[in-house]
C-alpha positions in Angstrom: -2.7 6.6 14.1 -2.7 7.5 10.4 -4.5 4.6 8.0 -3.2 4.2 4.9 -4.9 2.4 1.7 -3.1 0.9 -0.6 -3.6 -1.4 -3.6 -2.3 -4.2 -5.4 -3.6 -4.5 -8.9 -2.7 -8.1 -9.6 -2.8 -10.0 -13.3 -4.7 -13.1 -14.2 -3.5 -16.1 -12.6 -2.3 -14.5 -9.6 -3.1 -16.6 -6.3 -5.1 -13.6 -4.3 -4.6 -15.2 -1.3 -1.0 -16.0 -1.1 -0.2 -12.9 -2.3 -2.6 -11.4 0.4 -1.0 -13.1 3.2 2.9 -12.7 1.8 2.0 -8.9 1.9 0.6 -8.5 5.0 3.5 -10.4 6.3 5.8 -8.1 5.0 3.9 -5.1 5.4 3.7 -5.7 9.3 7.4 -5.8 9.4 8.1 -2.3 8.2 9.6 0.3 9.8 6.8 3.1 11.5 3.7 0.4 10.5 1.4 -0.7 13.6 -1.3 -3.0 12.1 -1.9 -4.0 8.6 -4.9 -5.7 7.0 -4.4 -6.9 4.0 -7.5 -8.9 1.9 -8.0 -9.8 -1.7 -10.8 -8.1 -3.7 -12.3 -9.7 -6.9 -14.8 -7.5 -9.2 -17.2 -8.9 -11.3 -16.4 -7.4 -14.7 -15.8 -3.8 -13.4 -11.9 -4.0 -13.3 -9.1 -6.3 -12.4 -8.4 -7.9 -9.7 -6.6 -7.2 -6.6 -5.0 -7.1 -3.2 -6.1 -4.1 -1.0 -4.2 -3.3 2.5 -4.8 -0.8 5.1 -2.1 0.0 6.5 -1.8 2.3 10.2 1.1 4.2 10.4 2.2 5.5 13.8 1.1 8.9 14.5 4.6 10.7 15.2 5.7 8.6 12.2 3.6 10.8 9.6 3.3 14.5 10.9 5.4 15.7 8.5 5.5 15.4 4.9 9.3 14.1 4.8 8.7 11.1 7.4 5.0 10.5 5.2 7.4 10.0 2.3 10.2 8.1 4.0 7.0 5.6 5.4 5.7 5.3 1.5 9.0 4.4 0.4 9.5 1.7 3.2 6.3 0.3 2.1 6.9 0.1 -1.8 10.0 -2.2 -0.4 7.9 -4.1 1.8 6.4 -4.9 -2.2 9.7 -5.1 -3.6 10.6 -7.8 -1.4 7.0 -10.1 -2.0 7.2 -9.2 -5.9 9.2 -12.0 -6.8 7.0 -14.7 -5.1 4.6 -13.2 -7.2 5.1 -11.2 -10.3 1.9 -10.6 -11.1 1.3 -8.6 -8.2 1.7 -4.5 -9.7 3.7 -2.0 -7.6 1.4 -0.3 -4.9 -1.0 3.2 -5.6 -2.5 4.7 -2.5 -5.9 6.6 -2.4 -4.9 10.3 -2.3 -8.1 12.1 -2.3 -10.2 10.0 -5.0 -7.4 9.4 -6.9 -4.9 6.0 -6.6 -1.7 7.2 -7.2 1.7 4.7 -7.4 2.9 5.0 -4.2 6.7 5.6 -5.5 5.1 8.5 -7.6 3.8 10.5 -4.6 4.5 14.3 -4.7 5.4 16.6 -1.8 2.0 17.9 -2.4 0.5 14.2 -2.7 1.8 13.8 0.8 0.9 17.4 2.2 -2.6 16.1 1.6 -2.4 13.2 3.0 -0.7 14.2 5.9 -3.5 17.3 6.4 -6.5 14.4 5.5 -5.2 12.3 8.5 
C-alpha cells in the first residue's frame, strides 16, 4: 500500500479536533483509500496550525500516474465535502519530495514522482 501525507493548514479559531475527526471520517470513505490517520498538529511560533492525515492508498489503486491523479482528486472532495463544517480548514498540499504542493495542483510529473517514491 501507497501512504499518502497530506495537510490541512487551518486559520485561527479553527476547532483542531473536530476538524481532525470530520476529515478522517470522510477521508475513510473515499474511493481506493484503506486506512486514514488523521491528527491535529499545533507549532509553537514556527507556522500555523494544522490538520495532518496519512492517508494509504491501495496498491493497484496508484501504479499509474492516471489512477494517482484520479485518487488526489477523490481526496480534495473528501475536503470539499468537510469544508463547510469548517471554513477555516485550507484545501489540502501533499508532500511531493520536500515540497507541499495543493493537492488539486499536482502535475503529471508531481505524480510520476510520487508514484516512483512509493
Amino acid at each position: 500500500m501507497a501512504e499518502l501525507t497530506l495537510h490541512f493548514e487551518a486559520a485561527d479559531g479553527t476547532d483542531l479536533e473536530a476538524a481532525a475527526a470530520g476529515l478522517q471520517a470522510e477521508l475513510e470513505k473515499t474511493q481506493g483509500v484503506t486506512s486514514a490517520r488523521t491528527r491535529p498538529q499545533r507549532y509553537q511560533s514556527i507556522g500555523p496550525a494544522e490538520v495532518m492525515s496519512m492517508v494509504q492508498v491501495a496498491t493497484q489503486g496508484i501504479q499509474t500516474v492516471t489512477m494517482l491523479l484520479t485518487s488526489l482528486a477523490a481526496l480534495y472532495t473528501a475536503w470539499v465535502n468537510v469544508k463547510t463544517k469548517f471554513p477555516g480548514l485550507k484545501p489540502p498540499t501533499v508532500e511531493v519530495g520536500l515540497e507541499k504542493v495543493p493537492v488539486n495542483q499536482i502535475t503529471q510529473a508531481h505524480a510520476k514522482q510520487l508514484v516512483e517514491d512509493q
